[in-house]
N, CA and C atoms as an extended XYZ file, in Angstrom:
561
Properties=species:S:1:pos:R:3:atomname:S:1:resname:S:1:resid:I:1 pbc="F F F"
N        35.882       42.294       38.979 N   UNK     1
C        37.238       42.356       38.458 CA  UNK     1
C        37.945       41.007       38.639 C   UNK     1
N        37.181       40.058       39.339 N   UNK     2
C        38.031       38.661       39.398 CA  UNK     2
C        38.444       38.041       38.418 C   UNK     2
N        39.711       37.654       38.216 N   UNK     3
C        40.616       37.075       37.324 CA  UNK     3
C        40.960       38.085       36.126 C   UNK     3
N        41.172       38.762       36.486 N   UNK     4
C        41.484       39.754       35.805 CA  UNK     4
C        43.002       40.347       35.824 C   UNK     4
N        43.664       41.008       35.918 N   UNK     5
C        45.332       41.313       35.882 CA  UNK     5
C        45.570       42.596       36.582 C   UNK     5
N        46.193       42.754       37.990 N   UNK     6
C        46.520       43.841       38.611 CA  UNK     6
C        47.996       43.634       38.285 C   UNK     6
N        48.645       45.250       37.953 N   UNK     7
C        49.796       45.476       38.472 CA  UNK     7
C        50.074       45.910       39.823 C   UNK     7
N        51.229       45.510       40.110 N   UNK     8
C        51.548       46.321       41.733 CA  UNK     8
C        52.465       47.003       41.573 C   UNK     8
N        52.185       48.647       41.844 N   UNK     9
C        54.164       48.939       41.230 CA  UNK     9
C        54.568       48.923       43.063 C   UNK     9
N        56.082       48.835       42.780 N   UNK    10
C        56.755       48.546       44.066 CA  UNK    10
C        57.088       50.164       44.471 C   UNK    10
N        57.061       50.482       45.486 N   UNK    11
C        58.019       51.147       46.068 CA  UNK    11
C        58.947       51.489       46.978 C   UNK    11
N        59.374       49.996       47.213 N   UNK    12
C        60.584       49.571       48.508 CA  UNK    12
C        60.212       49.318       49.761 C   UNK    12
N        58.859       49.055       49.969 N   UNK    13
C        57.985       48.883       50.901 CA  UNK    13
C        58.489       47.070       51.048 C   UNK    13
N        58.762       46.896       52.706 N   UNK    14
C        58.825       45.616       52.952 CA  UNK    14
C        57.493       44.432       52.862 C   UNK    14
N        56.340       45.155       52.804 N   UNK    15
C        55.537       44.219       52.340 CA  UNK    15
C        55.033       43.706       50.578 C   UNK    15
N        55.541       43.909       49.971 N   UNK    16
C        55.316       44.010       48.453 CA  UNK    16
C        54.809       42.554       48.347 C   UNK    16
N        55.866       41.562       48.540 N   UNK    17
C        55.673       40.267       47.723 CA  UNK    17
C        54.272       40.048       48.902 C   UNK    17
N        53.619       40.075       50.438 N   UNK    18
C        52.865       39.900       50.683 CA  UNK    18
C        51.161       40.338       49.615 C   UNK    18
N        51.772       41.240       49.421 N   UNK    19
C        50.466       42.279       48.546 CA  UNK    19
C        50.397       41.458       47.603 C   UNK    19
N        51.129       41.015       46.849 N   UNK    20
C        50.712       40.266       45.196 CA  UNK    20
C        50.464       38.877       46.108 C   UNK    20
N        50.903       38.113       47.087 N   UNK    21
C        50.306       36.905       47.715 CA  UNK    21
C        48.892       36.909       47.701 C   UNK    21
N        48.435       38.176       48.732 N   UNK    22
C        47.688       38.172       49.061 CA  UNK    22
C        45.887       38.324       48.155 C   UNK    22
N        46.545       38.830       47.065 N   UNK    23
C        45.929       39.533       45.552 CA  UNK    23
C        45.698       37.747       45.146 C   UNK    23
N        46.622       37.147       44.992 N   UNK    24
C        46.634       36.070       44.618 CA  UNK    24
C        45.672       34.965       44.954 C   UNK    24
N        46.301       35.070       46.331 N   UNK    25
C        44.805       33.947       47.266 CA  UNK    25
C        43.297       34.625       46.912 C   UNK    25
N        43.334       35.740       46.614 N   UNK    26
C        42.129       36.228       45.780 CA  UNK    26
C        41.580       35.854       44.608 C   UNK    26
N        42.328       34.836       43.999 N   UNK    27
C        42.294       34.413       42.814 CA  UNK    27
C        42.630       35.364       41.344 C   UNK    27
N        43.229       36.153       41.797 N   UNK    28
C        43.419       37.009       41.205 CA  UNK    28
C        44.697       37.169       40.377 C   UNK    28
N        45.408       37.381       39.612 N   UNK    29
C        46.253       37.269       38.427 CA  UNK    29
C        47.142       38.858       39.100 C   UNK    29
N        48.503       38.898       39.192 N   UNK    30
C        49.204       40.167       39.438 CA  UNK    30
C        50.077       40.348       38.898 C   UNK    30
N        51.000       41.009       38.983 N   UNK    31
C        52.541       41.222       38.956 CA  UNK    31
C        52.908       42.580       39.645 C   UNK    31
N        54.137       42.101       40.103 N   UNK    32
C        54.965       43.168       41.015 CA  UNK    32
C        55.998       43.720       40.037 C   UNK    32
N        55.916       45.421       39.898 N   UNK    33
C        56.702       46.281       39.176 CA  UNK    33
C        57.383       47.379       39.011 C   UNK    33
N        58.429       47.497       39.317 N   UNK    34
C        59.253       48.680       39.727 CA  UNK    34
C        58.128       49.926       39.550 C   UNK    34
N        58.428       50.718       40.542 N   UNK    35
C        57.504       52.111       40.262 CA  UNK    35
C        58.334       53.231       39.054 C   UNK    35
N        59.409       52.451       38.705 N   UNK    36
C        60.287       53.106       37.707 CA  UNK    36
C        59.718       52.684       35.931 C   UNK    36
N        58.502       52.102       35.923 N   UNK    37
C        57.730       51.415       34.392 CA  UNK    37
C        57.520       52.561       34.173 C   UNK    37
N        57.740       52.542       32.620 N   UNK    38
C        56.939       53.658       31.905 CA  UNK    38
C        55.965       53.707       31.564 C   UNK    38
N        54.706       54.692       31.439 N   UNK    39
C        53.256       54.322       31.031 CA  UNK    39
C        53.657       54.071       29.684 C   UNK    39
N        54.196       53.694       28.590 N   UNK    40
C        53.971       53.008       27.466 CA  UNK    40
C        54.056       51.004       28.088 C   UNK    40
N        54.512       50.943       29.142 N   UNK    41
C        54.953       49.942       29.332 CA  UNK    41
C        53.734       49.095       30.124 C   UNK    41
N        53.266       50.395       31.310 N   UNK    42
C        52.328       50.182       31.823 CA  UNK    42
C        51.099       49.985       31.020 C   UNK    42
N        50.744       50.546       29.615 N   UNK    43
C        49.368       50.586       28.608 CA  UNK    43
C        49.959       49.629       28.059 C   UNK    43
N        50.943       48.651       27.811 N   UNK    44
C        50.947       47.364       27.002 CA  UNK    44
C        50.306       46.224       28.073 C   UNK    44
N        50.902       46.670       29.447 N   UNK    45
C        50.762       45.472       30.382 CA  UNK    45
C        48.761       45.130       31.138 C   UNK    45
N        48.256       46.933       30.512 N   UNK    46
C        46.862       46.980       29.964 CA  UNK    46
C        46.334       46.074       31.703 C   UNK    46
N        46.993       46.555       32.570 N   UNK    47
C        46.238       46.174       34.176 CA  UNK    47
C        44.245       46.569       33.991 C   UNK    47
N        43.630       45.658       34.845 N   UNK    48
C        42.737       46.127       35.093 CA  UNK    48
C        42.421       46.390       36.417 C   UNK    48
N        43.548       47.079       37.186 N   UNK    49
C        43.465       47.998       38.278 CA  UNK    49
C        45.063       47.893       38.727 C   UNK    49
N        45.521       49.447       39.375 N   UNK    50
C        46.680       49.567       40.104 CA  UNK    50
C        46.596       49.464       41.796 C   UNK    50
N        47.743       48.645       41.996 N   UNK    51
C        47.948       48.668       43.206 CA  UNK    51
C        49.056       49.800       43.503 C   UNK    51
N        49.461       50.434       44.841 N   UNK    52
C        50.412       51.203       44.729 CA  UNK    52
C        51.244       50.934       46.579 C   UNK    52
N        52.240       50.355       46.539 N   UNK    53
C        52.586       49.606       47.607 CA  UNK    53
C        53.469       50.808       48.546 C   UNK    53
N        53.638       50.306       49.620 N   UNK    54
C        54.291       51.157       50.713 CA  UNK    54
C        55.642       51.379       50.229 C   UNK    54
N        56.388       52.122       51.345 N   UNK    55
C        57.759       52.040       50.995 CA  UNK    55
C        58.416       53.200       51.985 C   UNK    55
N        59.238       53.309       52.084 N   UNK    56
C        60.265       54.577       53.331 CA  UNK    56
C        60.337       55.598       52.853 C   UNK    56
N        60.139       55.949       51.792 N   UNK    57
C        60.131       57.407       51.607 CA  UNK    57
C        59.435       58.635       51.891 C   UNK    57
N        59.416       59.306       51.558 N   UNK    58
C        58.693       60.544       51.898 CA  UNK    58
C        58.369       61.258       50.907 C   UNK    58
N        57.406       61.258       50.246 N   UNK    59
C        56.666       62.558       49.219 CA  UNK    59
C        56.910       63.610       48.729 C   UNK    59
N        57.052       64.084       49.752 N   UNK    60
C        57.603       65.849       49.289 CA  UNK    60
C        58.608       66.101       49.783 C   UNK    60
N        59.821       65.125       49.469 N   UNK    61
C        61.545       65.192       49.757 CA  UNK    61
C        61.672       65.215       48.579 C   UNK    61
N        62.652       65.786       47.709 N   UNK    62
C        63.535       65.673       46.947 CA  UNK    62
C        63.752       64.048       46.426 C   UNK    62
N        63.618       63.828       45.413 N   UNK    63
C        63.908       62.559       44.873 CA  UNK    63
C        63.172       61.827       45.661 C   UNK    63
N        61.868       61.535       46.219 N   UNK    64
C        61.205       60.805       46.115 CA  UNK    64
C        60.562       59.813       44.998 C   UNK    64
N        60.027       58.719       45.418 N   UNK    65
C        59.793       57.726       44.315 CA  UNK    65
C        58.273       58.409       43.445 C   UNK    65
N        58.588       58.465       42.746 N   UNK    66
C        56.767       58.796       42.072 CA  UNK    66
C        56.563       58.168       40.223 C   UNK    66
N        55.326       58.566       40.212 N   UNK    67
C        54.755       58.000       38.541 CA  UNK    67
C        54.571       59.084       38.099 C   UNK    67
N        54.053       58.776       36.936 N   UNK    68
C        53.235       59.806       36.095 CA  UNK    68
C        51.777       59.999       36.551 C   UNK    68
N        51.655       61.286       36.333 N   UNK    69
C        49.855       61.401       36.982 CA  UNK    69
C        49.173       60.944       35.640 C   UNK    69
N        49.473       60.800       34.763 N   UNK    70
C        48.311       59.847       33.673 CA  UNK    70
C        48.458       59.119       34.225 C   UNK    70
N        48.927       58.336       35.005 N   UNK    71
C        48.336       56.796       35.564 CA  UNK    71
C        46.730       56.755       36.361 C   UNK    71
N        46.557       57.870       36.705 N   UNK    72
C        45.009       58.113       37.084 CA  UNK    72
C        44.127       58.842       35.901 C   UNK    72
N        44.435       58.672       34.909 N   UNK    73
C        43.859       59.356       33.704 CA  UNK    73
C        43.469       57.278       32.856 C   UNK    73
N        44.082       56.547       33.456 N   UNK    74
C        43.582       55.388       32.355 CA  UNK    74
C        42.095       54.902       32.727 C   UNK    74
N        41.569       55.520       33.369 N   UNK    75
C        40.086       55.185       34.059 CA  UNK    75
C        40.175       53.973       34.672 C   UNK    75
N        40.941       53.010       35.801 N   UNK    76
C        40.511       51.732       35.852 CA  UNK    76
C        40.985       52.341       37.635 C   UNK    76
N        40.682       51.309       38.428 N   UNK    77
C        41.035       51.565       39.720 CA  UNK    77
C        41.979       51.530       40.836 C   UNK    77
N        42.517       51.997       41.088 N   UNK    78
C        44.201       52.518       42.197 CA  UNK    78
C        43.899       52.064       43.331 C   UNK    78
N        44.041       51.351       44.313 N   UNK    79
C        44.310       51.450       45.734 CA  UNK    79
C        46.034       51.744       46.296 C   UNK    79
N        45.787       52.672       46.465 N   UNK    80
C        47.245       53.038       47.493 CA  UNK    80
C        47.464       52.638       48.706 C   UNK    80
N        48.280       51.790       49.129 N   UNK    81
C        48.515       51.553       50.510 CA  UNK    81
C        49.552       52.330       51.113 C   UNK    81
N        49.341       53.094       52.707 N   UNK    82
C        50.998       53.613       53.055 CA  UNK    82
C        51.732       54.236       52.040 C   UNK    82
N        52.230       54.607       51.679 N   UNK    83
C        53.281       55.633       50.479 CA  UNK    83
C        52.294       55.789       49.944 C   UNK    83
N        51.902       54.510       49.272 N   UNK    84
C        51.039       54.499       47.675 CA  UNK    84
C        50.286       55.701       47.986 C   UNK    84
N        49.441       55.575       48.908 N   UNK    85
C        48.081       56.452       49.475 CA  UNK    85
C        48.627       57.679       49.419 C   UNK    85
N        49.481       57.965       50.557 N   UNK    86
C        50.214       59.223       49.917 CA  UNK    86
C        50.411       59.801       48.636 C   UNK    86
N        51.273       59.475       48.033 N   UNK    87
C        52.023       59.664       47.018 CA  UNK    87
C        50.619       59.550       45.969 C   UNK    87
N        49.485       58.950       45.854 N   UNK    88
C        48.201       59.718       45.311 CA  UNK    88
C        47.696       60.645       45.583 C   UNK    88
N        47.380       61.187       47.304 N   UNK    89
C        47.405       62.518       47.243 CA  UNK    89
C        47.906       63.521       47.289 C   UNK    89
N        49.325       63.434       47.003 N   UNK    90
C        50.445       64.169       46.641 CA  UNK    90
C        50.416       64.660       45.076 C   UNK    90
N        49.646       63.755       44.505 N   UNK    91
C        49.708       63.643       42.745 CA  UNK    91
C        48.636       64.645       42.413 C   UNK    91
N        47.557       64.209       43.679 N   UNK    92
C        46.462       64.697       43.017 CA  UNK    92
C        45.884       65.724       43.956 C   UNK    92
N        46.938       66.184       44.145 N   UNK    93
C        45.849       67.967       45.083 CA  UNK    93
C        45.860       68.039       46.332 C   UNK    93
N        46.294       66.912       47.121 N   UNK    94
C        46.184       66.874       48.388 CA  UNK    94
C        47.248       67.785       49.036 C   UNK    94
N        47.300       67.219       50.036 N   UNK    95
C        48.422       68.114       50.938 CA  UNK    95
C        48.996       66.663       52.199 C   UNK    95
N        50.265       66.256       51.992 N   UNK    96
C        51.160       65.377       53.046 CA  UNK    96
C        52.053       65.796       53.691 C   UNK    96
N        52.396       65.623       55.146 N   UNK    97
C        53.174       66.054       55.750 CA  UNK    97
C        53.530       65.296       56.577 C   UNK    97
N        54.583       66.170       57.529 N   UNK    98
C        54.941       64.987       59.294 CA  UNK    98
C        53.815       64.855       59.472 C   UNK    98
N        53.723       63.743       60.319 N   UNK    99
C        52.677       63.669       61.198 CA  UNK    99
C        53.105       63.817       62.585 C   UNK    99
N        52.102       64.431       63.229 N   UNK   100
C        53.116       65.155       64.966 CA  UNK   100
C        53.175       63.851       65.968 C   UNK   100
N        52.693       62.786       65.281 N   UNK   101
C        53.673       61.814       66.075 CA  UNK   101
C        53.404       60.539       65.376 C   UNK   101
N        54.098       59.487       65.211 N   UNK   102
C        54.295       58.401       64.353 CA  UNK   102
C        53.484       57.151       64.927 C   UNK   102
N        52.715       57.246       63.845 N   UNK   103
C        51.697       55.531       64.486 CA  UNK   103
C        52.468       54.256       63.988 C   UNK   103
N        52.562       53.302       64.675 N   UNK   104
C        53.230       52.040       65.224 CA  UNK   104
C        52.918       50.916       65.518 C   UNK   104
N        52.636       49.581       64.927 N   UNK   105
C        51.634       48.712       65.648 CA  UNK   105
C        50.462       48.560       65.266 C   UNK   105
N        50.211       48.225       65.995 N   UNK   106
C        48.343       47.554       66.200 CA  UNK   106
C        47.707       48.803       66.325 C   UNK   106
N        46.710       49.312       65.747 N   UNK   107
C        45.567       50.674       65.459 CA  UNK   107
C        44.348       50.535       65.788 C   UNK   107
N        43.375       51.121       66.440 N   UNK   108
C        41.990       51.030       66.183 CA  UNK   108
C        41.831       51.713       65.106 C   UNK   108
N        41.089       51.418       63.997 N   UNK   109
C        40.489       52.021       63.234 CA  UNK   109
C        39.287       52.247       62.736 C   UNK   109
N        38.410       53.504       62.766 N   UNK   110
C        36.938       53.623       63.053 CA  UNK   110
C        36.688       53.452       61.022 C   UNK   110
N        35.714       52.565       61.077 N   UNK   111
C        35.964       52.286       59.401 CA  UNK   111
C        34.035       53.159       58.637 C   UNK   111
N        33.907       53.195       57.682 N   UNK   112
C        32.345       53.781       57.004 CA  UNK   112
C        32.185       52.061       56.609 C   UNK   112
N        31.314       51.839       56.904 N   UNK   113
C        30.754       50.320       56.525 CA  UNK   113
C        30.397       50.560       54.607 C   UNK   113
N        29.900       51.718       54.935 N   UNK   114
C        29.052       51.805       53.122 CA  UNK   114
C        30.636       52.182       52.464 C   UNK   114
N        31.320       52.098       52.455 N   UNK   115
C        32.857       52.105       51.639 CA  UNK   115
C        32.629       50.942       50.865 C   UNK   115
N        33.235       50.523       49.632 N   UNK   116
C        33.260       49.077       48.945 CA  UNK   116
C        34.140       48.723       50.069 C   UNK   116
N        35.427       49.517       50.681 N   UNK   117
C        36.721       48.622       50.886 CA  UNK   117
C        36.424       48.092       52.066 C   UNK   117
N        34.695       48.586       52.729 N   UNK   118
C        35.097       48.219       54.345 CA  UNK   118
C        33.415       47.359       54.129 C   UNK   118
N        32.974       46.911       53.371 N   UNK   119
C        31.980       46.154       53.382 CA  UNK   119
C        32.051       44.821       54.409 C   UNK   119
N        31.080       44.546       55.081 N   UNK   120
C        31.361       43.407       56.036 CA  UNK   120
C        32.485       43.460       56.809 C   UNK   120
N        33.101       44.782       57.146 N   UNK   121
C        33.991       44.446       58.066 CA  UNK   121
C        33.356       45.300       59.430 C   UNK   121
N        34.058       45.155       60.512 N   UNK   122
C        33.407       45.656       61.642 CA  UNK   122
C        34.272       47.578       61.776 C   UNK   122
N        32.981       48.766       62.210 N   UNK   123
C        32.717       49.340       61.670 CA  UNK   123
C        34.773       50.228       62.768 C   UNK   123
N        34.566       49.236       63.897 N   UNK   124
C        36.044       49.348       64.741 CA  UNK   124
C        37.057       48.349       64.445 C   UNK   124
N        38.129       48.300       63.933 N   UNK   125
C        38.943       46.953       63.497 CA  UNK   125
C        40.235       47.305       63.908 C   UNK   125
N        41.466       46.677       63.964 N   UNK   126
C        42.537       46.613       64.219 CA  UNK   126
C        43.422       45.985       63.123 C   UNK   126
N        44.033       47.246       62.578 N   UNK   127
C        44.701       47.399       61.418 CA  UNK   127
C        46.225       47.248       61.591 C   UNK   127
N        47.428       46.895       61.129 N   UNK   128
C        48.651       47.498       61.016 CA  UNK   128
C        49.538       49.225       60.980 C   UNK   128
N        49.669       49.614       61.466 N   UNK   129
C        49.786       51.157       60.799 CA  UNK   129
C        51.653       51.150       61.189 C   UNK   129
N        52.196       51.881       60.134 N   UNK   130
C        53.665       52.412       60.055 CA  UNK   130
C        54.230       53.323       59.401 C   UNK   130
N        53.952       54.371       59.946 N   UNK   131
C        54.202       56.061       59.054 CA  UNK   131
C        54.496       57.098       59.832 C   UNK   131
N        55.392       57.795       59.076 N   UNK   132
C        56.039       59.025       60.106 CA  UNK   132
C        55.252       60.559       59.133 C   UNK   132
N        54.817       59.696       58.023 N   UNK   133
C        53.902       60.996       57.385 CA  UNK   133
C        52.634       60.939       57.598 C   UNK   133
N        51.717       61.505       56.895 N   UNK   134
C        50.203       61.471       56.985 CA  UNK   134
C        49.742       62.510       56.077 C   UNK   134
N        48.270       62.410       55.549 N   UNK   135
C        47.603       62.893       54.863 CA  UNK   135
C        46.606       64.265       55.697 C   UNK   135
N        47.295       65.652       55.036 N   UNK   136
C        46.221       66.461       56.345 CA  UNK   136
C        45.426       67.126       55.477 C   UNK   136
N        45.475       67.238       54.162 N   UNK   137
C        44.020       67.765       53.278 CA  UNK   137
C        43.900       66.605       52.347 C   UNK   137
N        42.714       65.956       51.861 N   UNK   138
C        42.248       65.498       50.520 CA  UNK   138
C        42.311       66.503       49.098 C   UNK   138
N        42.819       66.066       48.310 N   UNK   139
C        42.509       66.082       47.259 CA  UNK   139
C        40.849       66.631       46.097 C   UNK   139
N        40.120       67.451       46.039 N   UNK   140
C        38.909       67.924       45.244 CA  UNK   140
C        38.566       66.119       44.887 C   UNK   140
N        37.021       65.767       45.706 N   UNK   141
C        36.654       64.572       44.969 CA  UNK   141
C        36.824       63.541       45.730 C   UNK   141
N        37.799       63.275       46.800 N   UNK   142
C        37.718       62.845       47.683 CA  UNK   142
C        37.605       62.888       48.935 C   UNK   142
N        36.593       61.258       49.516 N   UNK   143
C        36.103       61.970       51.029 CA  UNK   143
C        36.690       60.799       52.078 C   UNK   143
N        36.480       60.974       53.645 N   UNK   144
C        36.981       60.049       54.478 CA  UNK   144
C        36.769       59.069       54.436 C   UNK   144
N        36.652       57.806       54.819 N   UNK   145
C        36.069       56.764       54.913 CA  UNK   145
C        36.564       55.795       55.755 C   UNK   145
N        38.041       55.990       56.901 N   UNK   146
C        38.395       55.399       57.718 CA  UNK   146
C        39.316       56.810       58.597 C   UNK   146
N        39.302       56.876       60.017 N   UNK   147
C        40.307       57.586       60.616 CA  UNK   147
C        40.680       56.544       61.985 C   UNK   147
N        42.369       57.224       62.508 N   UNK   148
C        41.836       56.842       63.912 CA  UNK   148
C        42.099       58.143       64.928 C   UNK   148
N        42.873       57.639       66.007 N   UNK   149
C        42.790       58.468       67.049 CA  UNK   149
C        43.643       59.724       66.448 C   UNK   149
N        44.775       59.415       66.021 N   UNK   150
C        45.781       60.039       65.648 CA  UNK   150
C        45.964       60.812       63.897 C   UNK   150
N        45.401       59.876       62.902 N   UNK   151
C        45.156       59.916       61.772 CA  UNK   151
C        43.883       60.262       61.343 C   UNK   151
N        43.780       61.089       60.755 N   UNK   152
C        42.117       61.847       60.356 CA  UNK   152
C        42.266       60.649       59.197 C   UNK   152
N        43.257       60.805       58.254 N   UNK   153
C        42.552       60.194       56.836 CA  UNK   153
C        43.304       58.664       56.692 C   UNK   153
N        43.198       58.182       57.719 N   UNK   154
C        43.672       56.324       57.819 CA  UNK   154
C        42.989       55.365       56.521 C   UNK   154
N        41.558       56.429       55.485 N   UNK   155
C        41.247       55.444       54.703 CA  UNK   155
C        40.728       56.233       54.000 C   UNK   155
N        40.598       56.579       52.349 N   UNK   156
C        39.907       57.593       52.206 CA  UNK   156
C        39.540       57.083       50.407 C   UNK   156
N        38.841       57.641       49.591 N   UNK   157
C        38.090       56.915       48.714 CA  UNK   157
C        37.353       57.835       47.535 C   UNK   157
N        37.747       57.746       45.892 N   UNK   158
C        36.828       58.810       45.510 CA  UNK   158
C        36.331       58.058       44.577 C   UNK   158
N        34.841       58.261       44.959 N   UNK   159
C        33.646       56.462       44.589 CA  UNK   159
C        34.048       56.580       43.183 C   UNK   159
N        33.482       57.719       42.521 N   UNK   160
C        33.095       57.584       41.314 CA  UNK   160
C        34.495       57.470       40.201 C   UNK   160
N        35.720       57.759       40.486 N   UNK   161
C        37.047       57.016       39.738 CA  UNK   161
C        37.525       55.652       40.641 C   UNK   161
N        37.164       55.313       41.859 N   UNK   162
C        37.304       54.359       42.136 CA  UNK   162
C        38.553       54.085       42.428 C   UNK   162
N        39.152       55.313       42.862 N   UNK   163
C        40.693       55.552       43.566 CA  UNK   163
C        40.132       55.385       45.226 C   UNK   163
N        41.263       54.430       46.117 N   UNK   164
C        40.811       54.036       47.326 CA  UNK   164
C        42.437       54.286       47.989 C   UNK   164
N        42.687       54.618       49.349 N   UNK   165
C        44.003       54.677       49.869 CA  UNK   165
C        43.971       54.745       51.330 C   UNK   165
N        44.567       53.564       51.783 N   UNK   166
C        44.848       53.346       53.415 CA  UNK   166
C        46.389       53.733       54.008 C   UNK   166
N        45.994       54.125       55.115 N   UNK   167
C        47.425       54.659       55.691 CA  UNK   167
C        47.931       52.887       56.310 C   UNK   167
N        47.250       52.480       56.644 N   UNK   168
C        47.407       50.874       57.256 CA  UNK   168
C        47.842       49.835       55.646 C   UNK   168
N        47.983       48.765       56.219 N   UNK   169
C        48.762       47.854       55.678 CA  UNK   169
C        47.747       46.430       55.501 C   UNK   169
N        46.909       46.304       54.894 N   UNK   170
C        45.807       45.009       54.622 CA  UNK   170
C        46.224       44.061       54.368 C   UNK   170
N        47.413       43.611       53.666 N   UNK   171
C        48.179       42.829       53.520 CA  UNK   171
C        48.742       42.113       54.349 C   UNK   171
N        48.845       42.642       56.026 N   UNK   172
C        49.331       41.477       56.969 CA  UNK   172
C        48.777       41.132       57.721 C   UNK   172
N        48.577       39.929       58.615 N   UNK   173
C        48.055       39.240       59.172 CA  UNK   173
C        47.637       40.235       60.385 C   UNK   173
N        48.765       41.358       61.238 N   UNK   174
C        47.933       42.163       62.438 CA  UNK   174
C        46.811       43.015       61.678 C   UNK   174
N        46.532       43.328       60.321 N   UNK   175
C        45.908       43.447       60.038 CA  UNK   175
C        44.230       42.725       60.375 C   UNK   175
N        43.217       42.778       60.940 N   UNK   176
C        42.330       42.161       61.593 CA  UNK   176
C        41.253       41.408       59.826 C   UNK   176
N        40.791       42.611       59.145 N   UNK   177
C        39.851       42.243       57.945 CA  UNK   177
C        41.103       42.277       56.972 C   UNK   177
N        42.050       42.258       56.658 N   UNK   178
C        42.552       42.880       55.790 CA  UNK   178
C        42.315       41.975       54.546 C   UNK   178
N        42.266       40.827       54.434 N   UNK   179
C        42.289       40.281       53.015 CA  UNK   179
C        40.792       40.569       52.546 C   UNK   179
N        39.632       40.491       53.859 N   UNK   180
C        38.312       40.924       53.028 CA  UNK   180
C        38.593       42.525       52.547 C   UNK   180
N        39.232       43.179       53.211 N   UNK   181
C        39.683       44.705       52.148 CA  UNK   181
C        40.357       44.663       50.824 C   UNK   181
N        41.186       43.764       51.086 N   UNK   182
C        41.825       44.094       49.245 CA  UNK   182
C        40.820       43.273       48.705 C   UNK   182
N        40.498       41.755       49.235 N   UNK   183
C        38.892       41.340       48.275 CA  UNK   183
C        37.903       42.563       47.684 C   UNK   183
N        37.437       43.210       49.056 N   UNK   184
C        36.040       44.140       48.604 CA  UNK   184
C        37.214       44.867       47.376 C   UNK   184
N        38.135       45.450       47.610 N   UNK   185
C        39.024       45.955       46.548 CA  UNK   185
C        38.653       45.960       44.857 C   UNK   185
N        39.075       44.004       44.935 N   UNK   186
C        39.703       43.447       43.823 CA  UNK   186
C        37.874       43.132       43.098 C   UNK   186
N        36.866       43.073       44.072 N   UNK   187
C        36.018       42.578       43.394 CA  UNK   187
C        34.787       43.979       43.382 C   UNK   187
């Protein structure tokens, strides 16, 4: 997928402009875009993969931020980070809720090496994590592929649409692999 055109839609998440940086030093072509685009807007701008960025909200509140679920109907590939991740398996069958206590900081995170997103990274890493929600069923189609102590589904992945979603934050530096994750990602 290198040099190719990701959108990022935003969703008020303080790391956004890091995410399209970081996409960038990838050599990679982006743009950052309100999560308020319309898919006519989104099929002109013809991405060849979605990013779906963090943000403070909560899922299954009332007026939460969300898309259209054809956005996983254009066949090309989603990574959700934090919200994003959520708010995909919110779209698509899952089940999100509190989480009975809020991860903070620096994470161990136990990763599946055979994941694209965790290729060459070490199989224990130290991630970013910042969420008062969490993911407690998957979605039909998707399986684990990162947890930690606290978080069953810290990383989770469904190979064959090539939808990927971390509760952690790859985009920042306490992040330990994180730019080889959105790399294995983007490529």
């Amino acid at each position: 997928m290198k040099n190719q055109k990701i959108l990022i839609l935003d969703f008020g998440g303080q790391y956004n402009q890091l995410i399209a940086r970081r996409v960038r030093e990838c050599g990679v072509y982006c743009e950052i875009k309100s999560f308020r685009m319309s898919m006519e807007e989104i099929r002109a701008f013809a991405p060849d993969a979605l990013i779906f960025t963090g943000g403070p909200a909560t899922v299954f509140e009332p007026n939460a931020p969300m898309v259209d679920k054809a956005l996983f109907e254009m066949g090309i590939p989603v990574l959700g980070i934090c919200y994003g991740s959520q708010l995909m398996m919110h779209l698509l069958g899952g089940h999100v809720c509190r989480a009975p206590e809020r991860e903070y900081g620096k994470t161990e995170v136990f990763v599946d090496n055979s994941s694209k997103m965790f290729e060459d990274v070490q199989p224990s890493t130290i991630c970013w994590m910042s969420h008062n929600d969490y993911i407690k069923k998957l979605p039909e189609g998707f399986e684990v592929c990162g947890h930690t102590a606290k978080c069953p589904y810290a990383a989770i992945q469904n190979v064959e649409k090539k939808f990927y979603g971390v509760q952690f934050h790859p985009e920042v530096n306490h992040t330990e692999r994180g730019f080889d994750m959105l790399g294995n990602f983007l490529y």
